[in-house]
C-alpha positions in Angstrom: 112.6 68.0 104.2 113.2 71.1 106.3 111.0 73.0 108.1 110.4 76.0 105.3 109.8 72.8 102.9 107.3 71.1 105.5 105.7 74.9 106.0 104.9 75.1 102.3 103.6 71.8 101.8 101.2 72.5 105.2 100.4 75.8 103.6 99.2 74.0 100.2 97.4 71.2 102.3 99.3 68.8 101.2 101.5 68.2 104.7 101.5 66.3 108.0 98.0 64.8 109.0 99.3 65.0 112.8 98.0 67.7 114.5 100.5 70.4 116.4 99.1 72.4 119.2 100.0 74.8 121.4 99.7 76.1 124.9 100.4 79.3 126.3 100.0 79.8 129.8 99.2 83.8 131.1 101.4 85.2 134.2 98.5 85.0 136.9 98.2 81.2 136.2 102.1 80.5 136.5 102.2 82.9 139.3 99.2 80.7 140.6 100.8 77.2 140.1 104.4 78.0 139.6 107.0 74.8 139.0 103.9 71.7 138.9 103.5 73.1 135.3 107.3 72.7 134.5 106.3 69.5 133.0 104.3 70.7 130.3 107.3 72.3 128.4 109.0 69.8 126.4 106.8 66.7 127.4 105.1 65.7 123.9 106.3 66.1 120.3 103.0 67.4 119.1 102.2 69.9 121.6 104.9 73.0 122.2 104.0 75.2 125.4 104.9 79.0 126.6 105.0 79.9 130.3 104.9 83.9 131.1 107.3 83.9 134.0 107.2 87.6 134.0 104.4 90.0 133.9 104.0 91.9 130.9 103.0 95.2 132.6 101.3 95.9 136.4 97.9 96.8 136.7 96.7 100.0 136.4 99.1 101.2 133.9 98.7 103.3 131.2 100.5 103.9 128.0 100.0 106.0 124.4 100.8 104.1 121.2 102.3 105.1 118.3 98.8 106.0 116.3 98.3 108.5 119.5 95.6 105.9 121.7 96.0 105.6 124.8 95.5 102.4 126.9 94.6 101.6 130.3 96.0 98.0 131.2 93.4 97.4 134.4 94.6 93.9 135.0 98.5 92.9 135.5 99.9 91.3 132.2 96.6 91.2 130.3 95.2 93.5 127.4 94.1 96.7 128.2 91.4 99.5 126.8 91.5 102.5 124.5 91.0 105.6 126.9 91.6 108.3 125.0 91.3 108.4 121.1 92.7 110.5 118.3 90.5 111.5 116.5 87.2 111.9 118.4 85.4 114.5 116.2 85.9 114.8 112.3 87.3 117.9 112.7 90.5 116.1 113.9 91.3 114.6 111.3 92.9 116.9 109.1 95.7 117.3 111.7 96.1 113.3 112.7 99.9 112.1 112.1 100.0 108.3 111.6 102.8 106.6 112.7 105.6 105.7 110.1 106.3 102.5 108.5 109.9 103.4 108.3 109.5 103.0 112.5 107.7 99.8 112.9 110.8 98.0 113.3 114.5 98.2 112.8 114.3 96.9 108.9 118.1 96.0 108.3 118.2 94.0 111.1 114.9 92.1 110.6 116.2 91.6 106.7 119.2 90.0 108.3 117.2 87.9 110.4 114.9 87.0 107.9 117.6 85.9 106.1 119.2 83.8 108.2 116.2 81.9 109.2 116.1 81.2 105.5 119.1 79.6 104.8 119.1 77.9 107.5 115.6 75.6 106.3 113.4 77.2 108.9 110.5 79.5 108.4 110.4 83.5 108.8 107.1 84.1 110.4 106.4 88.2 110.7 103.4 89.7 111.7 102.3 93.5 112.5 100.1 94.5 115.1 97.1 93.4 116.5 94.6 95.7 115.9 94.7 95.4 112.0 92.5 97.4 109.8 88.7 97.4 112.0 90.3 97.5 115.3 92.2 100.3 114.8 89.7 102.9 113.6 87.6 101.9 116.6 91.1 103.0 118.4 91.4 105.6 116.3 87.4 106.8 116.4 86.0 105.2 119.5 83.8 101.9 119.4 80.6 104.0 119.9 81.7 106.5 117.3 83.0 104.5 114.6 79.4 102.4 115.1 77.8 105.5 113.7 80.0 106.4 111.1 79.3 102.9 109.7 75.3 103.6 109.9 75.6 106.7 108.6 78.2 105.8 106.0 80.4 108.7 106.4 82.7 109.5 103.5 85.6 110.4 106.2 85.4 106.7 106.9 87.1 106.1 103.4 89.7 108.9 104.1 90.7 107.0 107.7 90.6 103.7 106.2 93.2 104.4 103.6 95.0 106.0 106.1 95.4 102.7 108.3 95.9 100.7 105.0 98.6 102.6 103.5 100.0 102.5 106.6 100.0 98.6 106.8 100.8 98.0 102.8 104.7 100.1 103.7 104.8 97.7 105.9 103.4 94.7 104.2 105.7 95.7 101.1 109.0 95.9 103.5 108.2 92.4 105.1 107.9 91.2 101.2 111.2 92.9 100.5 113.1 91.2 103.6 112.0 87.8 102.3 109.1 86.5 104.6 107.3 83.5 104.4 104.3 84.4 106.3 102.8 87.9 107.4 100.4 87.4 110.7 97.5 90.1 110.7 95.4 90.3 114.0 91.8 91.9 114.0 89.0 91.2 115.7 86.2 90.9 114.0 83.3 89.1 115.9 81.2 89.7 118.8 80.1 86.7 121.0 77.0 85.9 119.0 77.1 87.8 115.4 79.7 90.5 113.7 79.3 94.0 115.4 78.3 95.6 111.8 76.8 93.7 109.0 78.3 91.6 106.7 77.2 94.3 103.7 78.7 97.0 105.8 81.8 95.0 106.6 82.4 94.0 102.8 81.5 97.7 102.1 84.1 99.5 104.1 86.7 97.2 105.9 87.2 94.2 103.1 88.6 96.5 100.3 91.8 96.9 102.5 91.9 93.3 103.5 91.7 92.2 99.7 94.2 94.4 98.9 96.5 93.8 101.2 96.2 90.1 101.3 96.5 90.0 97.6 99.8 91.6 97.6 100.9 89.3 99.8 99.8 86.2 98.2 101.1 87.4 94.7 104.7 87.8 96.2 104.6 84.3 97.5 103.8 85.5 101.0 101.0 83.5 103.0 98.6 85.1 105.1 97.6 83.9 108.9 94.7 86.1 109.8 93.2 85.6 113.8 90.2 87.0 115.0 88.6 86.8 118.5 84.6 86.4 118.1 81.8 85.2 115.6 82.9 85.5 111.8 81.0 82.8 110.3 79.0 85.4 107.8 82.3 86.1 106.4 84.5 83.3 106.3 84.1 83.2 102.9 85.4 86.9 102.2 88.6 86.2 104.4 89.3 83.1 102.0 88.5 85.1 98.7 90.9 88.1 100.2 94.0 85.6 100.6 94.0 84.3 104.1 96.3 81.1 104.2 95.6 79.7 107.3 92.8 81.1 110.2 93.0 81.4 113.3 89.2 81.7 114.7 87.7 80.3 118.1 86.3 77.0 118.3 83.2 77.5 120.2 81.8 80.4 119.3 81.8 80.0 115.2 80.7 76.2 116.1 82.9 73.3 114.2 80.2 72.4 112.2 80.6 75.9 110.6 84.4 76.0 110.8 83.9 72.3 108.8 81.8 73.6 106.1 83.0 77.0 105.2 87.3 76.6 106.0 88.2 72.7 106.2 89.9 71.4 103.1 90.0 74.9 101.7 92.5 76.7 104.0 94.2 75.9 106.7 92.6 76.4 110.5 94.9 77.0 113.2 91.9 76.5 116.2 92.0 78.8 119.0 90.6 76.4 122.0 87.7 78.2 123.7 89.0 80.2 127.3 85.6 81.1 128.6 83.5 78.3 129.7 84.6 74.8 128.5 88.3 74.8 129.8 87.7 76.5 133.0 84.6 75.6 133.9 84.0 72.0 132.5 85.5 68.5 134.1 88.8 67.2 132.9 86.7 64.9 131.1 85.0 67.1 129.0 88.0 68.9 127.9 89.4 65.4 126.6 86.2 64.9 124.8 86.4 68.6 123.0 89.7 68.1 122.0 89.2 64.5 120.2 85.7 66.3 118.7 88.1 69.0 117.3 90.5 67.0 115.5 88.2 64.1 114.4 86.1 67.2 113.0 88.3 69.1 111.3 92.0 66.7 111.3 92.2 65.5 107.7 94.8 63.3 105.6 95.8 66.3 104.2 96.9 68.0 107.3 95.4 71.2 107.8 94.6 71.8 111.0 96.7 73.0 114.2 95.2 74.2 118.1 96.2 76.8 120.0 95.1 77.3 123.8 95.6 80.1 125.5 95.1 79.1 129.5 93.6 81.9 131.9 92.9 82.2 135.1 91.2 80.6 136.9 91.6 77.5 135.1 92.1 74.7 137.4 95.7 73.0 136.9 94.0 69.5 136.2 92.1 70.6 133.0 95.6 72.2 132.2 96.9 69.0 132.2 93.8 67.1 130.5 94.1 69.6 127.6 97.6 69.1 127.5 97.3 65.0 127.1 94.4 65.2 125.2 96.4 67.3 122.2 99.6 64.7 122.8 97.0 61.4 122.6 94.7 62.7 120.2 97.2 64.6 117.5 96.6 61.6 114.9 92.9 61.0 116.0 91.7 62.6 112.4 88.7 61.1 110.7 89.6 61.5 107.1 
């Protein structure tokens, strides 16, 4: 089989049991350890790994994106803030430009692209922004403001919504014409400990767009890889029902118990290994032990599941590594 053959199969949960990972490595820890991670690229079969050998951006710099936010980038090569927002009042809204989808990218080129992925057997993964559908109107609002438009249940939510997902159907629509297997949609949804609305507010006002943009995908043959940073437990079940086709949610904080019960054997999970405490804080040892958990947990016969670590500072270069040969060792260690 090729690759777009073993992709569908993996998509229908009917693939490879062995479990691919992979680890990307941020700028500051490169910068940090330099040429003893060399290594890492290329040594295992199961596990791929990206090194940022250049920062992204320096610190402190700012920049407006094409909905009209601006950002402040406060630390070099990372994510930054929204500074500045659009539409701050109501009263702004009646004069806000979004961007065009004509402009997201150069469309004859990523057709041609596409194409030649294709006939070549491999996959055409696209994606679109990070900052999706409930992202953006806190971009586009303010956090603090879009919190109470939700409690008050303003009816200019419904005219900014279908702003953002006209803007992100165009888009969805041209990626579908061009021939993709796969459109990746980034939004997060979660706070640490619980979803910053309610579930009956989030199915109210943000899951409309989802379903129907994931439904247009998935009835042109299109699969849908949806990540989200946080807690989205209460709603797992809506991003299955809207179309998602493999999720990309954090390992800790939804708990793999939960991750077992409401996603395994349903859709696919592509695990995002938990940054903030385990990796850089715990032993090597432990590291080993949480990445066997994961994929006795949630690995199946079927295939299914897939890892992805990203690796911030100030992540000691030995639990780099044990997380490394604990995804090579372990990618077959599946209980079922």
């Amino acid at each position: 089989m090729n690759e777009r053959e073993k992709f569908l199969k993996e998509m229908n949960l009917d693939g490879d049991p062995s479990v691919r990972s992979h680890i990307h490595i941020w700028y500051d820890v490169w910068r940090k350890y330099g040429d003893r991670l060399d290594w890492l690229e290329g040594f295992s079969e199961h596990v791929t790994v990206s090194i940022e050998r250049q920062s992204r951006r320096p610190a402190g710099s700012e920049a407006t994106d094409v909905w009209g936010s601006r950002w402040r980038y406060e630390i070099e090569s990372h994510d930054g803030v929204v500074i500045e927002h659009p539409i701050p009042s109501w009263s702004d809204l009646a004069s806000y430009q979004p961007p065009s989808p004509e402009d997201f990218t150069n469309w004859d080129e990523a057709a041609e692209n596409i194409a030649r992925t294709r006939s070549e057997g491999g996959v055409s993964r696209v994606g679109t922004d990070h900052g999706f559908i409930f992202l953006r109107l806190t971009y586009l609002r303010g956090f603090e403001n879009f919190m109470v438009d939700l409690a008050e249940e303003r009816e200019e939510v419904y005219e900014l919504t279908a702003i953002v997902e006209n803007y992100w159907l165009e888009v969805c629509r041209r990626w579908v014409d061009a021939g993709a297997d796969m459109i990746s949609f980034g939004d997060d949804l979660g706070l640490q400990h619980a979803l910053p609305i309610s579930p009956e507010k989030w199915r109210k006002f943000i899951k409309p767009s989802y379903q129907k943009i994931f439904s247009f995908c998935r009835s042109n043959g299109v699969h849908v890889f949806h990540h989200s940073d946080g807690y989205i437990v209460d709603i797992i079940p809506d991003l299955i029902e809207c179309g998602v086709s493999q999720l990309n949610p954090q390992d800790l904080v939804n708990g793999l118990d939960e991750l077992d019960e409401l996603a395994r054997g349903k859709i696919c999970i592509h695990l995002d290994i938990d940054r903030q405490n385990l990796t850089v804080f715990g032993s090597p040892e432990d590291i080993d032990a949480h990445i066997l958990r994961c994929i006795q947990k949630l690995g199946a016969r079927h295939g299914g599941l897939s890892m992805i670590w990203y690796v911030f500072p100030p992540t000691p270069i030995e639990n780099i590594e044990a997380g490394a040969r604990a995804m090579d060792s372990y990618a077959s260690h599946w209980a079922s």
